[in-house]
N, CA, C and O of each residue as an XYZ file, in Angstrom:
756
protein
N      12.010     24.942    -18.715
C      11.572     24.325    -17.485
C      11.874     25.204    -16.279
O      11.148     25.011    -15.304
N      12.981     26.298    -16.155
C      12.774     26.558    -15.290
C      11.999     28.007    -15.058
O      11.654     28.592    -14.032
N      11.932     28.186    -15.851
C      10.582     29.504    -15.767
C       9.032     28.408    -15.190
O       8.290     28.741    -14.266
N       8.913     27.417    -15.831
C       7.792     26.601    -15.250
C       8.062     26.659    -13.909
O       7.203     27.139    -13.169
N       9.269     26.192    -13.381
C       9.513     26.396    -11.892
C       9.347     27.151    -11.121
O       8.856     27.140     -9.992
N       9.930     28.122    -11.971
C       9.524     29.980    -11.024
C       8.201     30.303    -10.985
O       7.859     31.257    -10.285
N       7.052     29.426    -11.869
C       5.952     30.210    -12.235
C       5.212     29.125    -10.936
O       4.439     29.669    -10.146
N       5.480     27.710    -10.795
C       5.053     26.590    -10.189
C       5.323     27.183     -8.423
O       4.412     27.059     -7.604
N       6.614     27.782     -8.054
C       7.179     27.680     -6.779
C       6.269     29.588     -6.345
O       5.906     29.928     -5.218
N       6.172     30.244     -7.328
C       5.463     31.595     -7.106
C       4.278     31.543     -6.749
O       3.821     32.114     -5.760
N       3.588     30.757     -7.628
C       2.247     30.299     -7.717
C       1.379     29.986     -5.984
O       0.372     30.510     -5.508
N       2.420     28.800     -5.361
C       2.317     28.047     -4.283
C       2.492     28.616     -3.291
O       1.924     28.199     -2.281
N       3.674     30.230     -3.195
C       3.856     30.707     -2.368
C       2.973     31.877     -2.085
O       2.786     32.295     -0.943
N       2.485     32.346     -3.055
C       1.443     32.923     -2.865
C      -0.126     32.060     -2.225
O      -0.691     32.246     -1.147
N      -0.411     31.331     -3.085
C      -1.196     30.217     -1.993
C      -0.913     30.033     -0.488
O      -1.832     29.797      0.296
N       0.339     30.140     -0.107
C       0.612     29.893      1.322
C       0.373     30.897      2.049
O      -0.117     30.802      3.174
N       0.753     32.185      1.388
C       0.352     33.224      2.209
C      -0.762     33.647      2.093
O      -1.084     34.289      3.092
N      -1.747     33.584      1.122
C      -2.960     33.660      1.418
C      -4.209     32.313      2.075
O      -4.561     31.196      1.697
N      -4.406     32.859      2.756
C      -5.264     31.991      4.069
C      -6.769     31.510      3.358
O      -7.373     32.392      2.747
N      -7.319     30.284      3.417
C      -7.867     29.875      2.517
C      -8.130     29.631      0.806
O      -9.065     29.019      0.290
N      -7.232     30.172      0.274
C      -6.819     29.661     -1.004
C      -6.718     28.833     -1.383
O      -7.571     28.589     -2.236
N      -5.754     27.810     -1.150
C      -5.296     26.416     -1.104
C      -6.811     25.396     -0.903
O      -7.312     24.654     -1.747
N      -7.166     25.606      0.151
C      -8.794     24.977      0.114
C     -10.085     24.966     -0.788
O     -10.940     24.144     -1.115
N      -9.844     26.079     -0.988
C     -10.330     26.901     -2.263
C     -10.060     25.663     -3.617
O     -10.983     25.836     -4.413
N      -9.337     24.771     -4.004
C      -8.506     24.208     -5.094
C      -8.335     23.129     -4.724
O      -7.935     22.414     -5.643
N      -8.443     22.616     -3.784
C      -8.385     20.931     -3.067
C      -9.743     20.201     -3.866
O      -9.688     19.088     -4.390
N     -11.120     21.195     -3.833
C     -12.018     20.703     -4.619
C     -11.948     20.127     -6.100
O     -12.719     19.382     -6.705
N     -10.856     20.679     -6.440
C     -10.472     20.660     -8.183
C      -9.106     19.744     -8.471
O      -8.444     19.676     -9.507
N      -8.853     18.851     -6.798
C      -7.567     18.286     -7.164
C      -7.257     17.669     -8.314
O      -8.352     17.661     -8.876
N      -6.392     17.072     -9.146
C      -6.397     16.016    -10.352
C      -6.684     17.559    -11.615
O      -5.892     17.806    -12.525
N      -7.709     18.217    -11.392
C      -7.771     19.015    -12.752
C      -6.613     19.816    -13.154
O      -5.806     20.134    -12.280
N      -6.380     20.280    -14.693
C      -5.417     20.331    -15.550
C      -5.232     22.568    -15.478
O      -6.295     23.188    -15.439
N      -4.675     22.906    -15.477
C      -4.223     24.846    -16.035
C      -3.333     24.992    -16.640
O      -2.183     24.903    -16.210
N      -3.640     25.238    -17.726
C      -2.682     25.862    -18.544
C      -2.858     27.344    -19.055
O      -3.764     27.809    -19.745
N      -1.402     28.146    -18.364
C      -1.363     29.472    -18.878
C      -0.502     29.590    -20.095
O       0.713     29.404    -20.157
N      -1.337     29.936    -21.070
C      -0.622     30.053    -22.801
C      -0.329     31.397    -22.633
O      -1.260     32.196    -22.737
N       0.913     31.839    -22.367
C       1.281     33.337    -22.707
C       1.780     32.893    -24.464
O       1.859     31.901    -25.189
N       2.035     34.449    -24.499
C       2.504     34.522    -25.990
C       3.603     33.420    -26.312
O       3.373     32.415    -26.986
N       4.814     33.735    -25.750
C       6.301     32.783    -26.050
C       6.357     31.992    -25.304
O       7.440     31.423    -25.171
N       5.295     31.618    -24.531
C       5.426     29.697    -23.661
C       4.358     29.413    -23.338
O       3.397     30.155    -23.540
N       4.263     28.063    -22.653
C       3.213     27.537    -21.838
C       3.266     26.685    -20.819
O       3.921     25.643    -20.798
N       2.435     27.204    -19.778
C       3.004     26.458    -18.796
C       1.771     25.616    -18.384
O       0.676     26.179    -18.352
N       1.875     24.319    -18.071
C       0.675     23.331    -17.837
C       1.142     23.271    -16.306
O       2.284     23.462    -15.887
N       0.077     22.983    -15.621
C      -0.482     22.879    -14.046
C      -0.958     21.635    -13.624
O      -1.692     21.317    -14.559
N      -0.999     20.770    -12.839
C      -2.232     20.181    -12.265
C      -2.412     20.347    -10.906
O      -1.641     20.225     -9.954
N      -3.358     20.592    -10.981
C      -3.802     20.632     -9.168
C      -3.205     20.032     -8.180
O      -4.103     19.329     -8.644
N      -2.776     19.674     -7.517
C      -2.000     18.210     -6.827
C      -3.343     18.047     -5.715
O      -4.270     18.857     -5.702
N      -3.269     16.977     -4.893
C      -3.787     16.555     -3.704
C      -3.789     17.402     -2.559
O      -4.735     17.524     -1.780
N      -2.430     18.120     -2.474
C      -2.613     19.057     -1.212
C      -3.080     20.470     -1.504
O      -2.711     21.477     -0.899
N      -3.949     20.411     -2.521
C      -4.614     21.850     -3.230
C      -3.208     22.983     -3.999
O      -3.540     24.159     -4.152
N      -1.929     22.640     -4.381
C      -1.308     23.343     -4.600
C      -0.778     22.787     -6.358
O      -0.896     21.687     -6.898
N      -0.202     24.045     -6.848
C       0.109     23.969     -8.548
C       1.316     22.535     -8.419
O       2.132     22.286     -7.532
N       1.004     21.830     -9.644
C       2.214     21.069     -9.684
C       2.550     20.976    -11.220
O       1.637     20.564    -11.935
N       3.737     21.305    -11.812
C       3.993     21.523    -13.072
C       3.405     20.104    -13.800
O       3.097     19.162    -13.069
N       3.298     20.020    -14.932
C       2.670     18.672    -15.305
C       2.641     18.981    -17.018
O       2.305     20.002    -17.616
N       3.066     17.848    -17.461
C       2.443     17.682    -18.992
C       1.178     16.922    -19.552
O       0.966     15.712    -19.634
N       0.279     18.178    -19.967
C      -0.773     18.273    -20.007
C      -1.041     17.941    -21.411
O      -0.395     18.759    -22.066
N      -1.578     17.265    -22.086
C      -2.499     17.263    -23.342
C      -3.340     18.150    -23.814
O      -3.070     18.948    -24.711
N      -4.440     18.051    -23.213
C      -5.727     18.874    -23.284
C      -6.145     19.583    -21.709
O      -6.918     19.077    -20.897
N      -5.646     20.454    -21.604
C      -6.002     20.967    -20.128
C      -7.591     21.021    -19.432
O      -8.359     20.466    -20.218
N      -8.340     21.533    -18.161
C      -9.242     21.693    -18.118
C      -9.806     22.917    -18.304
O     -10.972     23.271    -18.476
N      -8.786     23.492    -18.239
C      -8.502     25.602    -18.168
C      -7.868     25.884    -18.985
O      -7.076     24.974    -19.232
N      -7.728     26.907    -19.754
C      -6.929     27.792    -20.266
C      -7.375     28.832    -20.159
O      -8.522     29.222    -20.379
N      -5.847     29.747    -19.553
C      -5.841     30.786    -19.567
C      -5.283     31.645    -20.245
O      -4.119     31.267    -20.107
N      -5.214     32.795    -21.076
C      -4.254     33.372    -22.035
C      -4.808     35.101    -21.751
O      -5.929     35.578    -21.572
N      -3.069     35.866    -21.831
C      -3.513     37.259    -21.395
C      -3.695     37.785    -22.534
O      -3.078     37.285    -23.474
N      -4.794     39.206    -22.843
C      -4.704     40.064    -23.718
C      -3.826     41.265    -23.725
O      -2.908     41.403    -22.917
N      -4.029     41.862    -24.359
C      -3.593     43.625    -24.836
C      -3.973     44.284    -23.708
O      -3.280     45.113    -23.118
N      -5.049     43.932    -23.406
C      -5.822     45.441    -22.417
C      -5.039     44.248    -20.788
O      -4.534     44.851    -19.841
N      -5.085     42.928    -20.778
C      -4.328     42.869    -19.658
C      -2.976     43.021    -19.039
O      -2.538     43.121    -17.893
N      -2.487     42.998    -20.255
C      -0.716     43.554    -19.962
C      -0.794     45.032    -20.180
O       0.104     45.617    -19.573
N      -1.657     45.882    -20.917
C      -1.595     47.367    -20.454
C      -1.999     47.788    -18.632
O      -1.544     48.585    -17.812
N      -2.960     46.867    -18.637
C      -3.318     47.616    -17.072
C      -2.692     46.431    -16.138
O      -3.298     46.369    -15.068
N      -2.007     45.807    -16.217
C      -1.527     44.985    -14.724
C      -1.059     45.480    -13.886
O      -1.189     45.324    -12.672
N      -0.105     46.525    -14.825
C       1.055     47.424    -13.666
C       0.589     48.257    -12.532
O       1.012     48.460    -11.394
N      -0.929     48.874    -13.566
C      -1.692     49.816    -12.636
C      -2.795     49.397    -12.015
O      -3.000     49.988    -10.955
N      -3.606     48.553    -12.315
C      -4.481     47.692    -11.874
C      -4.253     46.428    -11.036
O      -5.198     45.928    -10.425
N      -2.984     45.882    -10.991
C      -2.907     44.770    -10.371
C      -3.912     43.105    -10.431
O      -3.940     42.304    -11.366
N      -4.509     43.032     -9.333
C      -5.531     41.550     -9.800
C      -6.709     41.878    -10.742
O      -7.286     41.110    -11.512
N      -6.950     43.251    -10.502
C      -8.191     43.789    -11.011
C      -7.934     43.464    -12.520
O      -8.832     42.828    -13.071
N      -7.042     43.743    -13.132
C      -6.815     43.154    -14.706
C      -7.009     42.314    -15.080
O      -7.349     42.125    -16.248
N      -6.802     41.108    -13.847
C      -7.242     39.844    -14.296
C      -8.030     39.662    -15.028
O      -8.034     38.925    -16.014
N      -9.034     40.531    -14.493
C     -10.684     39.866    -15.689
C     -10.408     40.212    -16.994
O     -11.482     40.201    -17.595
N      -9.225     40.608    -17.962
C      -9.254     41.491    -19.212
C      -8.516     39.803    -19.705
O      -8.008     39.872    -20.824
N      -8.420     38.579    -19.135
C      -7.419     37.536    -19.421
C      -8.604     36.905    -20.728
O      -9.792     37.190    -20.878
N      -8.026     36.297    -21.250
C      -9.624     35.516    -21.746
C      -9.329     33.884    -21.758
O      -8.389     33.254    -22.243
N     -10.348     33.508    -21.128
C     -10.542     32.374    -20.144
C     -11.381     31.199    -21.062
O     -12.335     31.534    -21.765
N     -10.924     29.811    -20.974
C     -11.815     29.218    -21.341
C     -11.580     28.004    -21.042
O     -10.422     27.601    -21.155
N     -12.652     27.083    -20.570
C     -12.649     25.795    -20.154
C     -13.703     25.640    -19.383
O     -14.784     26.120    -19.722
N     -13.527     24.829    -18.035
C     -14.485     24.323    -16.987
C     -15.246     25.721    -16.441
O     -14.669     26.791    -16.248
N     -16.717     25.450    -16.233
C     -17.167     26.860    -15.368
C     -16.015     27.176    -13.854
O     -15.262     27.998    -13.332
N     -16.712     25.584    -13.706
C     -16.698     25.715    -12.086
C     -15.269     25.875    -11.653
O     -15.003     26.316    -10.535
N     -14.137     25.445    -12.707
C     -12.537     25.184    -11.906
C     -12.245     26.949    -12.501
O     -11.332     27.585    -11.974
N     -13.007     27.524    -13.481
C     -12.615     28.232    -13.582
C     -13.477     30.038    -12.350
O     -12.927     31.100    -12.060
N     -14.421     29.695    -12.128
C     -14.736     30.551    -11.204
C     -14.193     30.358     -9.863
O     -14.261     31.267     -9.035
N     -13.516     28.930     -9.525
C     -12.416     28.890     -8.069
C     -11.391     29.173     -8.832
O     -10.556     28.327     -8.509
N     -11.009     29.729     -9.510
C      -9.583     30.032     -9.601
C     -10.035     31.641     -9.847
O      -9.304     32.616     -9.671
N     -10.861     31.649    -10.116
C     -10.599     33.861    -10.200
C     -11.523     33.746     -8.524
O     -11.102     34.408     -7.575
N     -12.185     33.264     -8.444
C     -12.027     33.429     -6.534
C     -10.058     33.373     -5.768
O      -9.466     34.237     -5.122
N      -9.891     32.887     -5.931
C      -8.601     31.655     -5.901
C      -7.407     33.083     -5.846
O      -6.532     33.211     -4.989
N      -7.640     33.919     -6.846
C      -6.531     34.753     -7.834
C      -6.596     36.404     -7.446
O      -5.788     37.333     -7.448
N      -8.180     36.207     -7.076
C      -8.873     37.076     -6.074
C      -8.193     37.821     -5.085
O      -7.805     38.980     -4.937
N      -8.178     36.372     -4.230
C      -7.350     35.991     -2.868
C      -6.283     36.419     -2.179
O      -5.960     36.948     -1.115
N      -5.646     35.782     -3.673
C      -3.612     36.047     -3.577
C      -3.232     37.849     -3.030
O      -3.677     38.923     -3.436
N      -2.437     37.576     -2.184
C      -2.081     38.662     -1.703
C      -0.604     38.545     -1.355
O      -0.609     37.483     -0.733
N       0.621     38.955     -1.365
C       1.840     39.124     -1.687
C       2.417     39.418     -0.362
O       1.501     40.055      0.159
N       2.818     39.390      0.006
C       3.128     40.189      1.732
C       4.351     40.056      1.405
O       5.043     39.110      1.781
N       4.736     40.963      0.690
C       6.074     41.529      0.241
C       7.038     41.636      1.697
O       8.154     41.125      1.783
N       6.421     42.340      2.715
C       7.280     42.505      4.141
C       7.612     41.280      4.632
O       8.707     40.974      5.103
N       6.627     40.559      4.514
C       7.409     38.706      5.325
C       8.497     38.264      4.499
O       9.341     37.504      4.975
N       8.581     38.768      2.988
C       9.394     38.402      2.568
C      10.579     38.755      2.395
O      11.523     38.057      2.026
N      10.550     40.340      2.777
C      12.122     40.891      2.756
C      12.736     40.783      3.959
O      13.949     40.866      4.156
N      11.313     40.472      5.302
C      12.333     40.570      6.347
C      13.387     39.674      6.694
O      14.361     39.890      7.417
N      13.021     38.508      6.004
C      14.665     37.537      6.711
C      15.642     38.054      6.040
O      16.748     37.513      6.067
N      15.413     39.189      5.318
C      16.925     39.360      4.325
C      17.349     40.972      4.713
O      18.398     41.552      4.432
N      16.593     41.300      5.187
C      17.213     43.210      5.229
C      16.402     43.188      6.390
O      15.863     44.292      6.473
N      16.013     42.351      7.456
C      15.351     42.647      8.854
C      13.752     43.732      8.794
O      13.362     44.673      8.103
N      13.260     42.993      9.851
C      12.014     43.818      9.847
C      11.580     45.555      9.798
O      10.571     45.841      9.152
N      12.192     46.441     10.340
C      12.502     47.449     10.151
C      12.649     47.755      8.831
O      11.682     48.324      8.324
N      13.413     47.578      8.264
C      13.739     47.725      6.635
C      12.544     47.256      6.091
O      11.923     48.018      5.350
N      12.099     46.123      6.326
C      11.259     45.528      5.293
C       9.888     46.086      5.522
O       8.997     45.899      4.694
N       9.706     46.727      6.560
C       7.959     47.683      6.495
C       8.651     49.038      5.953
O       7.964     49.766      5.237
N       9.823     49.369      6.223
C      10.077     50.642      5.333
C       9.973     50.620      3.315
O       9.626     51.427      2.453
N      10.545     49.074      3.339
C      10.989     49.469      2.058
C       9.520     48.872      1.277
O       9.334     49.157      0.094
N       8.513     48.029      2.039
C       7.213     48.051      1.515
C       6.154     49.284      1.581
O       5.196     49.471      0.830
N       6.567     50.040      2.631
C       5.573     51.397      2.605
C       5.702     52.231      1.751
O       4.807     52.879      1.207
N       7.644     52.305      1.442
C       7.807     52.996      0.224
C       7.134     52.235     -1.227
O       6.565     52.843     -2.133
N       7.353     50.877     -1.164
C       6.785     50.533     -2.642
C       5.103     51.049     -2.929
O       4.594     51.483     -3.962
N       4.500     50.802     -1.565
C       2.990     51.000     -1.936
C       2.944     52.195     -2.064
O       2.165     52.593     -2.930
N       3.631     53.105     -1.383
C       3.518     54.601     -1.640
C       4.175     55.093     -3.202
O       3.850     56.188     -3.660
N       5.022     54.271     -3.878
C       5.442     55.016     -4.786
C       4.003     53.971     -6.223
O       3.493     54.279     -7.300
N       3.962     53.076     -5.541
C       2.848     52.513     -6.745
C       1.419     53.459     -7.006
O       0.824     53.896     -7.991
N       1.237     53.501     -5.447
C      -0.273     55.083     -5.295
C       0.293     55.900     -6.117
O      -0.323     56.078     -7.167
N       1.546     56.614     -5.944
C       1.708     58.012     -6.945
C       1.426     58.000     -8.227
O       0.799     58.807     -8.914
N       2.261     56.407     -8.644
C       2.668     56.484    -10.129
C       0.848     56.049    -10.622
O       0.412     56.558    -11.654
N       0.154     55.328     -9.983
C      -1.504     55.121     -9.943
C      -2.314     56.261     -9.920
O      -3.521     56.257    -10.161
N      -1.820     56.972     -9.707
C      -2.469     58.742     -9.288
C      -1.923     59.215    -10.544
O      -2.794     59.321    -11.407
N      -0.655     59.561    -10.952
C      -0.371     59.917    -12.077
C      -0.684     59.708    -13.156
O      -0.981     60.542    -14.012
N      -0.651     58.465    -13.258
C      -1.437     57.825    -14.484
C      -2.896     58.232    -14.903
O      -3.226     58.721    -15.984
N      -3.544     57.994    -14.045
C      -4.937     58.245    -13.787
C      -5.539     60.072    -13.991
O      -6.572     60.674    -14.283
N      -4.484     60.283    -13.712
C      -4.336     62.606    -13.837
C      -4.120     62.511    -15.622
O      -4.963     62.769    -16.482
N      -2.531     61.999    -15.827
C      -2.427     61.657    -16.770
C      -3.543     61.929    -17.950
O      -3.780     62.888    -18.685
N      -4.282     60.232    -17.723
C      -5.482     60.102    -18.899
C      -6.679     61.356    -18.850
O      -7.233     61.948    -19.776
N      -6.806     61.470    -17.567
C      -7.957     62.648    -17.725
C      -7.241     63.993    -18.289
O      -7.940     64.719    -18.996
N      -6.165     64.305    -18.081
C      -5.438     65.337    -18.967
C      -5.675     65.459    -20.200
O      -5.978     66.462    -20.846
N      -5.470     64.004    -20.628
C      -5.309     63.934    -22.084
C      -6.430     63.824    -22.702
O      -6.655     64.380    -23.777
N      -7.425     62.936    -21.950
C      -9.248     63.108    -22.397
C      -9.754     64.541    -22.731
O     -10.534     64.783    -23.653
N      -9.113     65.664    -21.699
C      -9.658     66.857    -21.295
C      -8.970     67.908    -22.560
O      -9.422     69.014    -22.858
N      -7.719     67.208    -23.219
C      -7.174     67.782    -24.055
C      -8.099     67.660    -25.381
O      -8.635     68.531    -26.066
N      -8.076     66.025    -25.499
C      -8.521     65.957    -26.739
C     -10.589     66.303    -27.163
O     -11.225     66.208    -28.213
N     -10.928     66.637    -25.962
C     -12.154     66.581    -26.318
C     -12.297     68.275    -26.178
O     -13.264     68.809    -26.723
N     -11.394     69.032    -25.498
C     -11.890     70.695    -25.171
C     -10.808     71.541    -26.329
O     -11.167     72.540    -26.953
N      -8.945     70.673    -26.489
C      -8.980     71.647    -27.178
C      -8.482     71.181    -28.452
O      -8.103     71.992    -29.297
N      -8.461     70.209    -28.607
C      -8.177     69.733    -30.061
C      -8.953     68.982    -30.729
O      -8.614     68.382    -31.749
N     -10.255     68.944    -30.123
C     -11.691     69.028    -30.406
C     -11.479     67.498    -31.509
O     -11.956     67.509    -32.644
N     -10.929     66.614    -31.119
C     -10.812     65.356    -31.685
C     -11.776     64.286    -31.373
O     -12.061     63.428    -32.208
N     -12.474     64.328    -29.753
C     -13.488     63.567    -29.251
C     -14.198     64.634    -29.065
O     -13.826     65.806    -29.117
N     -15.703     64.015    -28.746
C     -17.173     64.641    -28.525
C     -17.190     64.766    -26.861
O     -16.600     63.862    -26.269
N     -17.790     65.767    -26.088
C     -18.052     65.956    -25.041
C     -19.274     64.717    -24.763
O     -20.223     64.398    -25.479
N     -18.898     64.258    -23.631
C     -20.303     63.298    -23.411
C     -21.758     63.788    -23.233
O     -22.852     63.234    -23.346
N     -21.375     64.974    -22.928
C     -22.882     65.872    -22.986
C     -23.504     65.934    -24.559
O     -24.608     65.474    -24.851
N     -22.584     66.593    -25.520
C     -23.206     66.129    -26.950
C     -23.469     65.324    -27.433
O     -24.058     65.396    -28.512
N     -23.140     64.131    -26.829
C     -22.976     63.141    -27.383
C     -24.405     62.494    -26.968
O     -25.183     62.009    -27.790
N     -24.633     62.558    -25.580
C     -26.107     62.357    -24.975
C     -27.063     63.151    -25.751
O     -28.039     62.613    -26.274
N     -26.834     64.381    -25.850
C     -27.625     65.170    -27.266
C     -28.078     64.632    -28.407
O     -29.187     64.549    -28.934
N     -26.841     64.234    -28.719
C     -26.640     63.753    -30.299
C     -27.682     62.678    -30.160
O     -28.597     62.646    -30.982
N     -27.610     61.638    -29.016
C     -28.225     60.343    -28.932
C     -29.646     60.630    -28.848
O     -30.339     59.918    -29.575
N     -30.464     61.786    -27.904
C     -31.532     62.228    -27.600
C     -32.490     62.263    -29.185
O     -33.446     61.645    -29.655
N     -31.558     63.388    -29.619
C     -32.122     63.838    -30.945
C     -32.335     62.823    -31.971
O     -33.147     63.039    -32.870
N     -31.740     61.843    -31.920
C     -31.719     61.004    -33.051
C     -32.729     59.900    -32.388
O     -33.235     59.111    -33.186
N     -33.053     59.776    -31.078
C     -33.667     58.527    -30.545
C     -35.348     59.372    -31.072
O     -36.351     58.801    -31.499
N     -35.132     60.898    -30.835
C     -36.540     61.400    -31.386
C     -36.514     61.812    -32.883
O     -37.364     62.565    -33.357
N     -35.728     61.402    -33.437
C     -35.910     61.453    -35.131
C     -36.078     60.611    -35.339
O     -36.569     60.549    -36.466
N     -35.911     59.202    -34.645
C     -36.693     57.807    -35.246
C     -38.211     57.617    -34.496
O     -39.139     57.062    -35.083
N     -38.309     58.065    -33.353
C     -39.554     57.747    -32.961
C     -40.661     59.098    -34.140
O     -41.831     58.792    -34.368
N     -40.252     60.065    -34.565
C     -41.350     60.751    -35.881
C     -41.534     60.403    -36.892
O     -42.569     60.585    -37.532
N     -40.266     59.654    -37.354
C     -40.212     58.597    -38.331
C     -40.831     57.691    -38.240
O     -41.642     57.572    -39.158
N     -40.842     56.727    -37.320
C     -42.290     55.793    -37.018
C     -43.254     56.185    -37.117
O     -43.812     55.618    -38.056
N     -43.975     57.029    -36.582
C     -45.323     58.046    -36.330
C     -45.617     58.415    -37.609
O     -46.727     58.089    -38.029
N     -44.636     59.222    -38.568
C     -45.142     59.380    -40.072
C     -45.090     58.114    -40.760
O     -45.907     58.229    -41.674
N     -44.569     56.969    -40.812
C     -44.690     55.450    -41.560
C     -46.395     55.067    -40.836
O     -47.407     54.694    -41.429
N     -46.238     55.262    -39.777
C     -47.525     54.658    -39.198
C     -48.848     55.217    -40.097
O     -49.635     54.536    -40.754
N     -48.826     56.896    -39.877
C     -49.762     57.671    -40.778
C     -50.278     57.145    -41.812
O     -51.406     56.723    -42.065
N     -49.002     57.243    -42.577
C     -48.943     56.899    -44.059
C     -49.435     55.098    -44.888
O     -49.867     54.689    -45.965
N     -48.952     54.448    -43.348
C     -49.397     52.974    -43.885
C     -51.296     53.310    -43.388
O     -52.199     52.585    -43.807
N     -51.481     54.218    -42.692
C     -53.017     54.113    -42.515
C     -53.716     54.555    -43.625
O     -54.604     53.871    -44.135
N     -53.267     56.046    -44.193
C     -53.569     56.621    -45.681
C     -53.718     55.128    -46.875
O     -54.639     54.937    -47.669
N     -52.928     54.561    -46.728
C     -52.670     53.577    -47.898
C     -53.606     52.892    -47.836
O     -54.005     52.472    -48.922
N     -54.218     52.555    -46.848
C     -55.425     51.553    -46.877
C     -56.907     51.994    -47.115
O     -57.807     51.155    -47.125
């Protein structure tokens, strides 16, 4: 229960700081979310004032559950991963909530400043976004390194140029292949 809490009180505070969100979800009051991670689950209901309220749920209206490819890219992708979740339930509660999720934006600085003062807290957020760009840049150098490795010198993947080749040639070895069946069903008659 109290991870439900942390997930219930996170949830809301992010809603608060993002400006129209909450409205966004007032439409869907009463409906049911449940996020099935691997080792828990946490059930939702909408409340009245558009915000998460922990709840035991039966049959939800949503479910949400993350994959492989969304816990590989969250770190580096952030909301953008979202879409790798796989989703299923209501259209409509579920397209206001990836509007909704969209939205959420973190303002990490409002939040450190009552505790290490404003000064600190645009320093120590400029440093986070600046060290997240690097390690996002790195990553990203990274994979093309390793693409550039495995396709030029350890010749394990196909260049996309051959590969467009490969596709060319074969899209015109079936279209002569048609053309001689065609022939041949005319001969036959």
């Amino acid at each position: 229960m109290i991870a439900a809490g942390l997930l219930e009180r996170s949830l809301n505070h992010l809603l608060r700081q993002s400006p129209g969100a909450r409205d966004a979800l007032l439409r869907h009051a009463g409906a049911s979310v449940r996020f099935d991670l691997a080792l828990a689950r946490f059930d939702f209901r909408i409340a009245d004032d558009g915000y998460f309220s922990a709840a035991v749920i039966e049959t939800p209206d949503v479910v949400i559950r993350p994959t492989a490819d969304l816990v590989t890219r969250l770190p580096f992708f952030g909301r953008d991963a979202l879409r790798h979740a796989d989703y299923s339930g209501d259209p409509a509660l579920l397209a206001t909530l990836d509007r909704v999720f969209r939205q959420l934006d973190w303002d990490i600085e409002a939040d450190l400043a009552p505790i290490v003062g404003d000064i600190a807290a645009h320093r120590l957020a400029t440093l986070g976004a600046s060290l997240t760009g690097q390690v996002r840049h790195s990553a990203d150098a990274l994979g093309r390194n390793i693409g550039e490795y495995l396709v030029e010198e350890a010749e394990l993947m196909a260049r996309g140029v051959d590969v467009a080749r490969f596709n060319a040639e074969v899209d015109a070895l079936a279209d002569a292949v048609a053309r001689l069946e065609a022939r041949l069903n005319q001969y036959a008659q």
